[in-house]
DSSP file (Angstrom, degrees, kcal/mol; ACC not computed):
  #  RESIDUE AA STRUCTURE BP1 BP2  ACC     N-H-->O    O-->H-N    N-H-->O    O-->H-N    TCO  KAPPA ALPHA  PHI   PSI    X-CA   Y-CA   Z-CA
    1    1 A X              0   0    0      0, 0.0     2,-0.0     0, 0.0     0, 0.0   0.000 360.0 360.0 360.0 124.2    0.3  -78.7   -5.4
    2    2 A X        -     0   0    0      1,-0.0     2,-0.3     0, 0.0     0, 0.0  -0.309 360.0-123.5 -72.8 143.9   -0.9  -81.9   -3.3
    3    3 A X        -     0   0    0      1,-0.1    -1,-0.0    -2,-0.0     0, 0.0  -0.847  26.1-104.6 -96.2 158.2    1.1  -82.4    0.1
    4    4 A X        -     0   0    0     -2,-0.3     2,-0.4     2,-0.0    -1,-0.1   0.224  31.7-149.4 -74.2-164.6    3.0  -85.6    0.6
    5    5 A X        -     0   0    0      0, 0.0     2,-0.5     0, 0.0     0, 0.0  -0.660  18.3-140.4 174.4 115.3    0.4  -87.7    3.7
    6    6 A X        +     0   0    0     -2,-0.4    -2,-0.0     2,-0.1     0, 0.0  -0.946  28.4 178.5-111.3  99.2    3.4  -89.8    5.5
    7    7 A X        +     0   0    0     -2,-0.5    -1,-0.1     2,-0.0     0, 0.0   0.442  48.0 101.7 -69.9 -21.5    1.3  -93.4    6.1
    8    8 A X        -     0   0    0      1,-0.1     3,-0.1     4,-0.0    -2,-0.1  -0.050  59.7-163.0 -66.3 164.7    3.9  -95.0    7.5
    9    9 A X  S    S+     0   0    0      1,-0.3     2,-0.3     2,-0.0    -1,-0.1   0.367  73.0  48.4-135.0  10.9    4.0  -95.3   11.3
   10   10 A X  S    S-     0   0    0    108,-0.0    -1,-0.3    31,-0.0     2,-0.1  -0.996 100.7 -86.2-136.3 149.2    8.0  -96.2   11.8
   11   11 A X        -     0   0    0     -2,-0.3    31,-0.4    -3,-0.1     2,-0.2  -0.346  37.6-132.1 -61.1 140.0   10.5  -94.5   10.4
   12   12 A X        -     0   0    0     -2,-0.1     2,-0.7    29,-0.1    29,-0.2  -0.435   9.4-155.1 -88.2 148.4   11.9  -95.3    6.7
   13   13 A X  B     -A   40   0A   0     27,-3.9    27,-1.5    -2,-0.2    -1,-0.0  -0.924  22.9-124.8-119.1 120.9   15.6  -95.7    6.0
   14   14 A X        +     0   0    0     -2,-0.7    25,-0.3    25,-0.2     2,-0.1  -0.430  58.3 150.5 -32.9 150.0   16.7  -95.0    2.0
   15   15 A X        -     0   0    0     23,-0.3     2,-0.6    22,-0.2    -2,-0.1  -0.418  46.2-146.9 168.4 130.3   18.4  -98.3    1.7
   16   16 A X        +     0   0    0     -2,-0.1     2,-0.3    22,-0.1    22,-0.2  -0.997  33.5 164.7-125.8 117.1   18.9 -100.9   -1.8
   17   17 A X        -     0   0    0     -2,-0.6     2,-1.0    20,-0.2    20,-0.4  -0.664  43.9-110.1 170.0 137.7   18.7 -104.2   -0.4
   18   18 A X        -     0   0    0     -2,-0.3    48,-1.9    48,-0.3    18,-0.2  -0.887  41.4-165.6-101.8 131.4   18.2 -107.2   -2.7
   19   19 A X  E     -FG  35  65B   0     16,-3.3    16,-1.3    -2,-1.0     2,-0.2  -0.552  17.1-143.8-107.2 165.5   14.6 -108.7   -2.2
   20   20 A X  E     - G   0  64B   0     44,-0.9    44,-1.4    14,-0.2     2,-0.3  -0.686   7.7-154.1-131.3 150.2   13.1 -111.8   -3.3
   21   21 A X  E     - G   0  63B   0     12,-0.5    12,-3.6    -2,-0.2     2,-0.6  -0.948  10.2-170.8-175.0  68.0    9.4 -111.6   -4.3
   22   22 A X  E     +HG  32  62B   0     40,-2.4    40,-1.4    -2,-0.3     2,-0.3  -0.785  20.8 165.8 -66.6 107.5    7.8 -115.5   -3.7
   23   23 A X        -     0   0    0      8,-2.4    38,-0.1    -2,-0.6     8,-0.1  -0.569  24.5-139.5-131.0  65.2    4.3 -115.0   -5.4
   24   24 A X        -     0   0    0     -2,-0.3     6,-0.2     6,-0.2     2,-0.1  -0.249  13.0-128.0 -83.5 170.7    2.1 -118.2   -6.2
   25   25 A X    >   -     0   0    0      4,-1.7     3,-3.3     2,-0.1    -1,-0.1  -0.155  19.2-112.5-105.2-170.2    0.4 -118.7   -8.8
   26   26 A X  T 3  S+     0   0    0      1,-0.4    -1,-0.1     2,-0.1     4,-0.1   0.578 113.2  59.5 -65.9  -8.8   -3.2 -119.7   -9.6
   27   27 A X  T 3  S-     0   0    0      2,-0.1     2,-0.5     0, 0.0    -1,-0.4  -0.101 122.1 -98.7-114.7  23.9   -2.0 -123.4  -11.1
   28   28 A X  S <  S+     0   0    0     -3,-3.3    -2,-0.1     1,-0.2    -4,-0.1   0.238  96.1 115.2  94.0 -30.8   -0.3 -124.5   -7.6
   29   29 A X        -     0   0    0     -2,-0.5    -4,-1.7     1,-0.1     2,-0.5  -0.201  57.5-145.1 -69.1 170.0    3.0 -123.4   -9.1
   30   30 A X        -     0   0    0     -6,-0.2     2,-0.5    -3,-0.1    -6,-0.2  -0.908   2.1-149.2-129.3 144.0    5.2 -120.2   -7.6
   31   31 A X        -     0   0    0     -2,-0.5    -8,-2.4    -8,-0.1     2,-0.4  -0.992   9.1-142.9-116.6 146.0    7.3 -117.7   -9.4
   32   32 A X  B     -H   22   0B   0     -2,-0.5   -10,-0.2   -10,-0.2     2,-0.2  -0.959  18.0-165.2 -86.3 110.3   10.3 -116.1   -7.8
   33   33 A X        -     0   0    0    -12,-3.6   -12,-0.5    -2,-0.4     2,-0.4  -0.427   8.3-139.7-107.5 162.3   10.9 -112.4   -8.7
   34   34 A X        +     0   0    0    -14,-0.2     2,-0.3    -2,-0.2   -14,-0.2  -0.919  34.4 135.0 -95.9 137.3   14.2 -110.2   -8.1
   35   35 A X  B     -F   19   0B   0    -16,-1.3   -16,-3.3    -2,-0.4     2,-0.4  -0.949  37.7-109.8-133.7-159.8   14.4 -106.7   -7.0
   36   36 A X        -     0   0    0     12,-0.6    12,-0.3    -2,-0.3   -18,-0.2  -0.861  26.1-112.4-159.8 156.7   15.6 -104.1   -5.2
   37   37 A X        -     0   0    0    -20,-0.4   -20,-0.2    -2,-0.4    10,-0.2  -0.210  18.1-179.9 -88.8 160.9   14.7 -102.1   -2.7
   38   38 A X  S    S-     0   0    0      8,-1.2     2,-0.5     1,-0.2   -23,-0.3   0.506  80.3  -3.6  12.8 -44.8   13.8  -98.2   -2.4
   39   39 A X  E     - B   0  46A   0      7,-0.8     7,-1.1   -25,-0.3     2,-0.3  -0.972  57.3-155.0-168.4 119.3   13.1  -98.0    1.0
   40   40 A X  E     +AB  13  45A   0    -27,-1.5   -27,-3.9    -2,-0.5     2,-0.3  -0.960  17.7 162.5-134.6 143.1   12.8 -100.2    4.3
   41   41 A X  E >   - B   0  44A   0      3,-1.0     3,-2.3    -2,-0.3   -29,-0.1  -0.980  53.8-103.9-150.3 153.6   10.6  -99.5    7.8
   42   42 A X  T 3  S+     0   0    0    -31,-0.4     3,-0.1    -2,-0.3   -30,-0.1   0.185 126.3  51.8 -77.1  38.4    9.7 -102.1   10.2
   43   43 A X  T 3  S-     0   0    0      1,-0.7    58,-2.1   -32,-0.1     2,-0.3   0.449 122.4 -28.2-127.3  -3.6    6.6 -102.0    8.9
   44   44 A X  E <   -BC  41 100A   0     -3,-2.3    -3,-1.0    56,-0.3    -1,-0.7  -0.957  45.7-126.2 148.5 169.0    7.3 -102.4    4.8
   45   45 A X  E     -BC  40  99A   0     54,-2.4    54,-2.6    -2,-0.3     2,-0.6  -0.970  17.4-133.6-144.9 119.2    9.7 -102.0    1.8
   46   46 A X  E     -BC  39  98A   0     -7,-1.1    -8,-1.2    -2,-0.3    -7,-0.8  -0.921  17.5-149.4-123.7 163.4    9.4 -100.5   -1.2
   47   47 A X  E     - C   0  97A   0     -2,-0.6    50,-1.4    50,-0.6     2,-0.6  -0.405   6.8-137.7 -95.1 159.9   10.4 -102.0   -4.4
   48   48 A X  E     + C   0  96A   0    -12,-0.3   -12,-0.6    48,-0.2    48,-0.3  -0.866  42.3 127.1-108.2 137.1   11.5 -100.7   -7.4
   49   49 A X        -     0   0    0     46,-2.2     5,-0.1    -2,-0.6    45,-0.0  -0.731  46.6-144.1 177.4 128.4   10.3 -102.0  -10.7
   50   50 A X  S    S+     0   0    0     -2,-0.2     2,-0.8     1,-0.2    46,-0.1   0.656  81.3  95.4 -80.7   7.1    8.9 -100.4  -13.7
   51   51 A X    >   +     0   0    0      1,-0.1     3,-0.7    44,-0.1    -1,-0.2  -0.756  45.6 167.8 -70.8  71.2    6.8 -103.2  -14.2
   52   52 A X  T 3  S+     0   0    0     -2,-0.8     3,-0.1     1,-0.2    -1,-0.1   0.543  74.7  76.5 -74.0   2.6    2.9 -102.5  -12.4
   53   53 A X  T 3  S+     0   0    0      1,-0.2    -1,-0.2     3,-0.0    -3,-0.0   0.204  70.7  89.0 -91.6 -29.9    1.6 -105.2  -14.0
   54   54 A X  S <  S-     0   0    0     -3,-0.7    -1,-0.2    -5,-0.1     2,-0.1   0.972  97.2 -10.3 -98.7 -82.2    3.4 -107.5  -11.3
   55   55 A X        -     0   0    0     -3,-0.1     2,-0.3     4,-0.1   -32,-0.0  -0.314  68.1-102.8-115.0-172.5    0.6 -107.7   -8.4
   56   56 A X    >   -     0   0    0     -2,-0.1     3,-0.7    -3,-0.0    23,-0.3  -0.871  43.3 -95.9-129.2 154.4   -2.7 -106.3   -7.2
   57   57 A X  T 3  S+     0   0    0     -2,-0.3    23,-0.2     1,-0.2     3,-0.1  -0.469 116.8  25.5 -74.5 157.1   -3.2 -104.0   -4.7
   58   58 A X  T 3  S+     0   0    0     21,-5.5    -1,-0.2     1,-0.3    22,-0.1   0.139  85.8 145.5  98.4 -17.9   -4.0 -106.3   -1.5
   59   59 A X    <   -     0   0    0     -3,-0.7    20,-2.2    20,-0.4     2,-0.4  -0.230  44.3-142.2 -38.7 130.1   -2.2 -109.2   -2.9
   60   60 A X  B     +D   78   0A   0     18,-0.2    18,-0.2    -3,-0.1     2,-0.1  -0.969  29.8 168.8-124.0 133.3   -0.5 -111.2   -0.1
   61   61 A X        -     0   0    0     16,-2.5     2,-0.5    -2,-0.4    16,-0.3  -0.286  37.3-106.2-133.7-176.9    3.0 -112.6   -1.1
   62   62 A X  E     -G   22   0B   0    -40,-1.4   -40,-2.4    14,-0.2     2,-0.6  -0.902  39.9-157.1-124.8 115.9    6.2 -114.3    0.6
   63   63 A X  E     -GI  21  75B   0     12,-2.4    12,-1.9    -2,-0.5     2,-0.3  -0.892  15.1-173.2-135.3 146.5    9.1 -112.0    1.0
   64   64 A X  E     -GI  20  74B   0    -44,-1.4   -44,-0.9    -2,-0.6     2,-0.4  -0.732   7.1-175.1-109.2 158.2   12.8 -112.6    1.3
   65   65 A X  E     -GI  19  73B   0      8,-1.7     8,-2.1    -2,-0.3     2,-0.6  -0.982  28.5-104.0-149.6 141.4   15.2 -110.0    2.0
   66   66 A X  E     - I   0  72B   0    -48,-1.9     2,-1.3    -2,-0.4   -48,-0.3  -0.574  16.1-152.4 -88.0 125.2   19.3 -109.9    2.3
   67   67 A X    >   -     0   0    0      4,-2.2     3,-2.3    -2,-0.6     4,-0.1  -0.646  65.5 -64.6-110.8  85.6   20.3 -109.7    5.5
   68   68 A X  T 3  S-     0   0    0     -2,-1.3    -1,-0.2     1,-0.2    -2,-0.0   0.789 102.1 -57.6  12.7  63.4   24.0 -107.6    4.5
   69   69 A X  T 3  S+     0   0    0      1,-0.1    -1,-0.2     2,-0.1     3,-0.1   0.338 120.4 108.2  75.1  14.7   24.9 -110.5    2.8
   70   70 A X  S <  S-     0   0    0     -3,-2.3     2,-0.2     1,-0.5    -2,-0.1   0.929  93.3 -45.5 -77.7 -52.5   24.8 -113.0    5.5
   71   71 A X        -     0   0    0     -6,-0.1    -4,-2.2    -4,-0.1    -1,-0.5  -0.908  63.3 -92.2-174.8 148.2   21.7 -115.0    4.5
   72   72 A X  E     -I   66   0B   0     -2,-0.2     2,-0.2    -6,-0.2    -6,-0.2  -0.556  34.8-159.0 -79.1 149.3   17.6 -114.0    3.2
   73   73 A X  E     -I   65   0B   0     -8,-2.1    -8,-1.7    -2,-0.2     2,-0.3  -0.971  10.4-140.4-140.2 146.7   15.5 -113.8    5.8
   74   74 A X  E     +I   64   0B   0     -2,-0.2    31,-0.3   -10,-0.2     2,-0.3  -0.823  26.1 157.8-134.7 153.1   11.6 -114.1    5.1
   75   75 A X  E     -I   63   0B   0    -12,-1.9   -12,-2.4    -2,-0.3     2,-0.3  -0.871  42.1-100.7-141.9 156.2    8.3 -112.7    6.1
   76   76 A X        -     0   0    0     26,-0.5    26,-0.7    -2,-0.3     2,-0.3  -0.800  41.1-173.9 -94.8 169.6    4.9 -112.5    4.6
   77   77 A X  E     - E   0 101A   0    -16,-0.3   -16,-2.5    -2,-0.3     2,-0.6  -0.972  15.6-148.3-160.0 128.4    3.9 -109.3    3.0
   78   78 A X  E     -DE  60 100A   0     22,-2.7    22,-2.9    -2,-0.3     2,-0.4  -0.897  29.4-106.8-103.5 140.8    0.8 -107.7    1.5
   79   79 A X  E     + E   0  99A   0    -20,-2.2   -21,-5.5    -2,-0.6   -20,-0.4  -0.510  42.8 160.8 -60.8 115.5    0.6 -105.2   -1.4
   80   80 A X  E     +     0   0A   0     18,-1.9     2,-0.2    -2,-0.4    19,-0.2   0.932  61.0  13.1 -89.5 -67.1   -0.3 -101.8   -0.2
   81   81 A X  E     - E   0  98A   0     17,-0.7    17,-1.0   -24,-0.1     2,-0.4  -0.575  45.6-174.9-123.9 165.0    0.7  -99.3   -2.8
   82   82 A X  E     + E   0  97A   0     15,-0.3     2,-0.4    -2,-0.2    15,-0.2  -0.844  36.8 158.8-148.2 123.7    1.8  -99.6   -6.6
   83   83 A X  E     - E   0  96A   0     13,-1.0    13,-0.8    -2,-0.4     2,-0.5  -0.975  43.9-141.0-162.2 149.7    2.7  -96.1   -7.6
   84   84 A X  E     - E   0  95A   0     -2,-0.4     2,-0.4    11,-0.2    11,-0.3  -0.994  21.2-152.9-125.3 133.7    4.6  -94.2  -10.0
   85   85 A X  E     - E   0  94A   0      9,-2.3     8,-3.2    -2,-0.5     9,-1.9  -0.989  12.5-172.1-147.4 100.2    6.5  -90.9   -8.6
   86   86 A X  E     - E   0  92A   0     -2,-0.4     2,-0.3     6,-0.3     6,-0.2  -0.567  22.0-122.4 -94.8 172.0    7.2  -87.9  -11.0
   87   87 A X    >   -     0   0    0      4,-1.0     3,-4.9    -2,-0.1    -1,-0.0  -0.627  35.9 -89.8-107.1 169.5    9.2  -85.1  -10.2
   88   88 A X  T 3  S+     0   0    0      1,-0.3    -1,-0.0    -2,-0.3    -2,-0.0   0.754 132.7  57.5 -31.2 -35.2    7.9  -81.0  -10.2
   89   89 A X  T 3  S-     0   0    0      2,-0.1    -1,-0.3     1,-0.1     3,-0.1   0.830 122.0-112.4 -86.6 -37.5    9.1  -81.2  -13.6
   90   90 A X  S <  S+     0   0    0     -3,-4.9    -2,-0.1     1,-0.3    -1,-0.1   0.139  76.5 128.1 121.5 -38.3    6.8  -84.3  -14.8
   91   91 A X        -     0   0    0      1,-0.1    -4,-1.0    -5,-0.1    -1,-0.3  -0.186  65.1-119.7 -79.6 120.5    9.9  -86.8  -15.1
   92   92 A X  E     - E   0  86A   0     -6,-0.2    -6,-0.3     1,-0.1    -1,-0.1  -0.608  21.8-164.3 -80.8 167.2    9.1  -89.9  -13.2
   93   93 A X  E     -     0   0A   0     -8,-3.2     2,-0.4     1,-0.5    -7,-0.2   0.489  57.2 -38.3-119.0 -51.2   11.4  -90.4  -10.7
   94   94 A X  E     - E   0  85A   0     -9,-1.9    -9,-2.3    -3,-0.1    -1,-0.5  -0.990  50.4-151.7-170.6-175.2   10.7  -94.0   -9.9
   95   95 A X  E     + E   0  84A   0     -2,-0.4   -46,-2.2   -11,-0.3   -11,-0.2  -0.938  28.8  96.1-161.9 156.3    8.4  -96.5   -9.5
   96   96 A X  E     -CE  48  83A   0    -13,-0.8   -13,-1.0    -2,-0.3     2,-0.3  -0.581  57.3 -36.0 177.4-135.3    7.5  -99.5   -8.1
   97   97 A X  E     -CE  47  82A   0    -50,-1.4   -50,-0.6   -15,-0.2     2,-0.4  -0.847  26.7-153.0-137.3 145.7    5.5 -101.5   -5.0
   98   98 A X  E     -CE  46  81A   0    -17,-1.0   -18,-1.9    -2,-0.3   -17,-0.7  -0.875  23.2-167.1-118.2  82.9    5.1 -100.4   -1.6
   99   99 A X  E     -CE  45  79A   0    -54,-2.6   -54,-2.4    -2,-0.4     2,-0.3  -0.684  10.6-146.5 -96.3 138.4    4.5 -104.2    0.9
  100  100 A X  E     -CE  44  78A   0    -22,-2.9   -22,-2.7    -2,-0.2     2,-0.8  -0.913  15.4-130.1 -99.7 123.9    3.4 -104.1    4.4
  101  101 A X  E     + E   0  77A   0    -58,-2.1     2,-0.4    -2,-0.3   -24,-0.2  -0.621  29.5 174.6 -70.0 103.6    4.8 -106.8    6.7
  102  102 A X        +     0   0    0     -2,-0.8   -26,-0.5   -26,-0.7   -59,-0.0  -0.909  59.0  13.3-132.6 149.5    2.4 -108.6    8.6
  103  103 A X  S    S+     0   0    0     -2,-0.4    -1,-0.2     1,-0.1   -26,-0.1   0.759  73.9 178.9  67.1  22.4    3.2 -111.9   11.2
  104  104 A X        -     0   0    0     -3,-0.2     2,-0.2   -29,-0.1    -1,-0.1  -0.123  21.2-132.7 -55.9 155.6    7.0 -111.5   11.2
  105  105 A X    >   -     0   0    0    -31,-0.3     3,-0.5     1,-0.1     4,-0.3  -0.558  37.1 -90.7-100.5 177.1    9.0 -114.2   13.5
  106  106 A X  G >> S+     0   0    0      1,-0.2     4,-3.0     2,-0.2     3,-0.6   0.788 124.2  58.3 -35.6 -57.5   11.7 -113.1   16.0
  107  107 A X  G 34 S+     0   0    0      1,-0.2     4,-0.3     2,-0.2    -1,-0.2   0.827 104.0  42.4  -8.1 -76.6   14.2 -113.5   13.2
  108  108 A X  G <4 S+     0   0    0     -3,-0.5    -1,-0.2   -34,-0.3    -2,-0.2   0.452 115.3  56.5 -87.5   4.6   13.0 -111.3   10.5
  109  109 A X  T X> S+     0   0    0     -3,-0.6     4,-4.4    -4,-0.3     3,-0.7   0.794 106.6  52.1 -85.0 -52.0   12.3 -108.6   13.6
  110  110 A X  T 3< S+     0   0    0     -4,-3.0     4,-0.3     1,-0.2    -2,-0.2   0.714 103.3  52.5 -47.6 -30.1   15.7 -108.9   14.4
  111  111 A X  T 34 S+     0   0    0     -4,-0.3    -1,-0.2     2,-0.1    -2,-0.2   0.527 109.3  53.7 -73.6 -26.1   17.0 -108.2   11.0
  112  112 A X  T X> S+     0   0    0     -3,-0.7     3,-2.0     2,-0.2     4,-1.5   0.891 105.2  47.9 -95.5 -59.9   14.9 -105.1   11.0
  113  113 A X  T 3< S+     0   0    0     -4,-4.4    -2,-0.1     1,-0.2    -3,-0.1   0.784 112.6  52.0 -56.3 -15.1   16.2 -103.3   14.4
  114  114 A X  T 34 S+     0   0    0     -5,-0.3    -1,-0.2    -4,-0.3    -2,-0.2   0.670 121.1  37.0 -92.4  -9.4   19.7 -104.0   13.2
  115  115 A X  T <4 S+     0   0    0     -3,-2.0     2,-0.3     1,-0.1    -2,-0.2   0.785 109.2  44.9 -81.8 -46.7   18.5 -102.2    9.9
  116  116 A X  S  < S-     0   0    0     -4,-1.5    -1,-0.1     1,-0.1  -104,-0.1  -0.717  89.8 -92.5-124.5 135.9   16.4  -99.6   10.3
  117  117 A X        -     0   0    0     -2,-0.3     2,-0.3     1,-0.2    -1,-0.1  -0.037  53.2 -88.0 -66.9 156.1   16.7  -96.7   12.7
  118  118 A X              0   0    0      1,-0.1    -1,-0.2    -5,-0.1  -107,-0.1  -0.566 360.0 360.0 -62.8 122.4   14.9  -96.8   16.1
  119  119 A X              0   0    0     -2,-0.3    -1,-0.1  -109,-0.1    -2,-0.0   0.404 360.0 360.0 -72.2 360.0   11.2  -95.7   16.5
């Protein structure tokens, strides 16, 4: 049995958040994707979706997130992890995206200490 390896370097809060997923594409146009999330740290979120198909790992994306229902607030974000999570049993458990936050403004920093437990 592998042990879990904790990457992270702030703590994560369980938390279902609805994200926005701004991702253009290769013809100048943008798609906007839904989810929601798994998991929030002031470093990254991950999303749930059973879809892996979505992005590539390293992929760098525009993400909004609802900030308890006031208003999205937006950051860039690169794709770290894409993973699928069984349990002891074999039975996935979930799956999804794992995005790293990099160049956040005052804003979306703010949104995060008021979110997320203290490091």
């Amino acid at each position: 049995m592998s042990e879990k390896i904790e990457k992270r370097m702030s703590e994560r809060k369980e938390l279902s958040l609805m994200t926005f997923i701004r991702k253009k594409l290769s013809d100048g146009n943008q798609n906007l994707m839904q989810f929601q999330s798994k998991d929030l740290s002031t470093g990254g979120i991950f999303l749930t979706t059973e879809n892996l198909s979505l992005f590539q790992l390293g992929e760098e994306c525009e993400i909004l997130i609802d900030d308890h229902g006031d208003r999205l607030v937006e950051t860039n974000a690169k794709v770290v992890r894409g993973a699928r999570v069984f349990s002891d049993k074999g039975d996935q458990v979930i799956s999804g995206y794992g995005l790293m936050f990099f160049d956040p403004d005052d804003d979306f920093m703010e949104m995060l200490r008021k979110t997320v437990p203290n490091d």
